[in-house]
N, C-alpha and C positions, 0 to 999 in steps of 0.2 A: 498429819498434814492436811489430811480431810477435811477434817472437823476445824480446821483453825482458816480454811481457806473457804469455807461456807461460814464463819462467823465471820471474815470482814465482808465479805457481797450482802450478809444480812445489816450491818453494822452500816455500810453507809446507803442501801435502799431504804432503811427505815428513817438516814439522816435527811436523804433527798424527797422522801414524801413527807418527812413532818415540814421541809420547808416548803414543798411543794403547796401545801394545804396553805398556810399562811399567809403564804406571797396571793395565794389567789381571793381567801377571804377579805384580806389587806385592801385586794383590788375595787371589792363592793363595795369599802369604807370608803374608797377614794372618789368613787362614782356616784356617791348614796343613792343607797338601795332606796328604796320608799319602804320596802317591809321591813327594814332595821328598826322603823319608828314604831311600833307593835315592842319589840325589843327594850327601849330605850324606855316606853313606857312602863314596863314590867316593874323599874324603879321611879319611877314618878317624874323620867324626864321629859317633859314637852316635844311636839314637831320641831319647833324652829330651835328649840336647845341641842334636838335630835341630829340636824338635821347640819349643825355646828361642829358637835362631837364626831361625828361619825369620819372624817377627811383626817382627823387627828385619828381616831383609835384604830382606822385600815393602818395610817402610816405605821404607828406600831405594829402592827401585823407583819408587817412587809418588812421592818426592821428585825424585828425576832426571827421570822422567814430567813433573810439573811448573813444572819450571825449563825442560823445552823448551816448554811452552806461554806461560808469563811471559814468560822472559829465556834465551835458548838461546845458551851459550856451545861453544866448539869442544871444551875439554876435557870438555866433560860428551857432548859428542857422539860423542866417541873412546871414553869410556868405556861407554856403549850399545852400540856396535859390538864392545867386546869382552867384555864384560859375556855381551852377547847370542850372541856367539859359545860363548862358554865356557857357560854354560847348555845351549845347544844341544850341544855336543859330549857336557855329563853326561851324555845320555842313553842314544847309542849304548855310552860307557865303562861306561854302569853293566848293561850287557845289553839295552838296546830296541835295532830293528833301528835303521840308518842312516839311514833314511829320515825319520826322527822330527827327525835334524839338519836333514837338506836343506830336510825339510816347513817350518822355521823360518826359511829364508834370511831370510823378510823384517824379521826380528827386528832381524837387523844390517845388513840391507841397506838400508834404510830411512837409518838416520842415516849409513851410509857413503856413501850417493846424496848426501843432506844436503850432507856433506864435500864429494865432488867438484864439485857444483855452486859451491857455495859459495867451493872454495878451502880446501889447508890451511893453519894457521896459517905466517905470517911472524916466527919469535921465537916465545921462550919466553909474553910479554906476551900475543901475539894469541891464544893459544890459551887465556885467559880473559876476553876479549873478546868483544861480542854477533857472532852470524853475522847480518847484515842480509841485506836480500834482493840479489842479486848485479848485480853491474853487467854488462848486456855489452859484451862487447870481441871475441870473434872465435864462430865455429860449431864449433870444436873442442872444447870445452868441453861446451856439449851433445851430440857426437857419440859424447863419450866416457862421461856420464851416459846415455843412451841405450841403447847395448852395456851397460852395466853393468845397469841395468834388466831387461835382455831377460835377461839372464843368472840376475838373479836370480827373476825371475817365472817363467822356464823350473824351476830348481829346487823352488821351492815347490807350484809345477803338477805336477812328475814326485815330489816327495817325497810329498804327500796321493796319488797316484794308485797310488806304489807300495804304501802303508799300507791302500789298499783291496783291493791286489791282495793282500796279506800277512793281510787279515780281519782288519783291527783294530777290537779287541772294541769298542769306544765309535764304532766308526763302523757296527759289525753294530748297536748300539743304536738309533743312529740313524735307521737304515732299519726298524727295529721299531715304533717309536715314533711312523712317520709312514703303519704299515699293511701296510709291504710283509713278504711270507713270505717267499720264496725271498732272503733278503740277502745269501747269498754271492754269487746271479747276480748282484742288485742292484750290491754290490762291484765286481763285473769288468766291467760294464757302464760306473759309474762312472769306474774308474780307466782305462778303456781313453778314454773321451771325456778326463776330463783329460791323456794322454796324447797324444792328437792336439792339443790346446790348446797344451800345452807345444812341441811340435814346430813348432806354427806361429808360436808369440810367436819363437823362436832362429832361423827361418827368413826368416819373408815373417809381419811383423806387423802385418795390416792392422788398421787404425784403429776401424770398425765393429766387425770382433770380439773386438777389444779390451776395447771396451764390455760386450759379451757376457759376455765371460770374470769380467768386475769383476763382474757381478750376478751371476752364477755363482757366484762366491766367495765374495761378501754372504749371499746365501741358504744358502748350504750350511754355512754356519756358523755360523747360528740353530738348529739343531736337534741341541745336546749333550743329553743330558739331567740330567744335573747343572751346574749355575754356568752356564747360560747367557750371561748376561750380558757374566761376566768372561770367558769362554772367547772371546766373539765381541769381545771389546774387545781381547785380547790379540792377535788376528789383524791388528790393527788396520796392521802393518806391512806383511803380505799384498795385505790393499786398497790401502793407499796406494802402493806400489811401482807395481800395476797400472795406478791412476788418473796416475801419474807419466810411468809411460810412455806411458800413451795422450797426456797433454800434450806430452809431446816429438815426436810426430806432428802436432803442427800447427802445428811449427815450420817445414816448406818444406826443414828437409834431410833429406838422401837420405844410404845407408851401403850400398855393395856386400857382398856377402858376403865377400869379401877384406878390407874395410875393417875389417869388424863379428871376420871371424878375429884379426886384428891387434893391436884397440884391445881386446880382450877379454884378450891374451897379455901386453898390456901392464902391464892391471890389474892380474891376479891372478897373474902371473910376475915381473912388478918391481915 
């Protein structure tokens, strides 16, 4: 009963941050960003083509966004994942560092966690078909949503830590705007604690600072100072990955570090 009642709290936190991220990236289309056009040019669309597309491709956002909170089918789930993939890769191709990808894991990792908990489609059919919340049948399944989680919360903890250590200008703002002068220390301070965070979630991810680490997140991504809102909405895959994983620790299984090597080789190798 454990175990089938920490699969639906991870089951629908994973459904409400993959909409979460959406509805908020959705929002930047709808507002256009000006750095979407960096984006847009990656494929050789112009400002003013850019600048067109961008009201249309948020509204899909924001439609996708809402179909996982109504009726969340698997191909709209597949498509988030790679949606949010390839967004995330614009960024390094268009000239931001790499770390702007990583920083994003949980854009796609969010509705990929979705997938494996859930199961992928059986036929062409299931994969527009509702994901209901999962039946359990054995502790493999979670051991292997687990590893992936830790995986992906490791990246997004070492991607924002790296972008602090890199002085990235909206996160120097940040630190301005809540008083502190010295923001570069600020930065290295910062990034060096998310960095220890990060080593602990891929390590030895104990449960209590799990917790930690989710407020941590929460907070620290209340204070953009432009678009608030949408910015902290859009993270929205970030928290929920973390909240994910801490649920799969109160499932009663255990993963050696040989196991957690293994099923992590498996994922992202096969």
């Amino acid at each position: 009963m454990l175990q089938s009642t920490s699969e639906t709290k991870i089951y629908y936190v994973l459904r409400m941050a993959s909409a979460m991220c959406f509805i908020g990236h959705g929002a930047f289309g709808i507002i256009t960003k000006s750095i979407w056009c960096n984006y847009f040019a990656v494929v050789g669309i112009g400002h003013s083509m850019a600048y067109q597309l961008m009201p249309i491709t948020g509204s899909v956002d924001i439609l996708m966004g809402i179909s996982m909170l109504v009726y969340p089918v698997r191909i709209v789930a597949l498509w988030l994942v790679v949606w949010g993939l390839v967004t995330a890769t614009l960024r390094p191709v268009s000239g931001e560092p790499f770390a702007e990808l990583i920083e994003r894991a949980g854009n796609f990792g969010a509705p990929m966690a979705m997938l494996i908990l859930c199961g992928a489609g059986q036929g062409l059919r299931s994969w527009f078909q509702k994901i209901d919340v999962p039946v359990p049948d054995n502790s493999n399944r979670l051991k292997t949503v687990r590893v992936f989680l830790q995986c992906i919360v490791f990246l997004l903890l070492t991607g924002h830590a790296w972008l602090n250590m890199l002085n990235k200008k909206s996160l120097l703002s940040q630190y301005i705007s809540l008083g502190f002068h010295d923001t570069h220390q600020v930065a290295i301070i910062v990034g060096s604690i998310e960095i220890a965070m990060a080593l602990i979630v891929v390590v030895k991810p104990l449960r209590p600072l799990l917790l930690v680490f989710l407020f941590w997140k929460i907070g620290t991504e209340l204070f953009y100072p432009h678009h608030e809102i949408f910015e902290w909405i859009e993270r929205g895959g970030s928290y929920g990955t973390i909240l994910a994983l801490w649920f799969t620790m109160d499932t009663g299984i255990t993963t050696s570090p040989a196991e957690r090597y293994d099923t992590a080789q498996q994922i992202f190798v096969n």
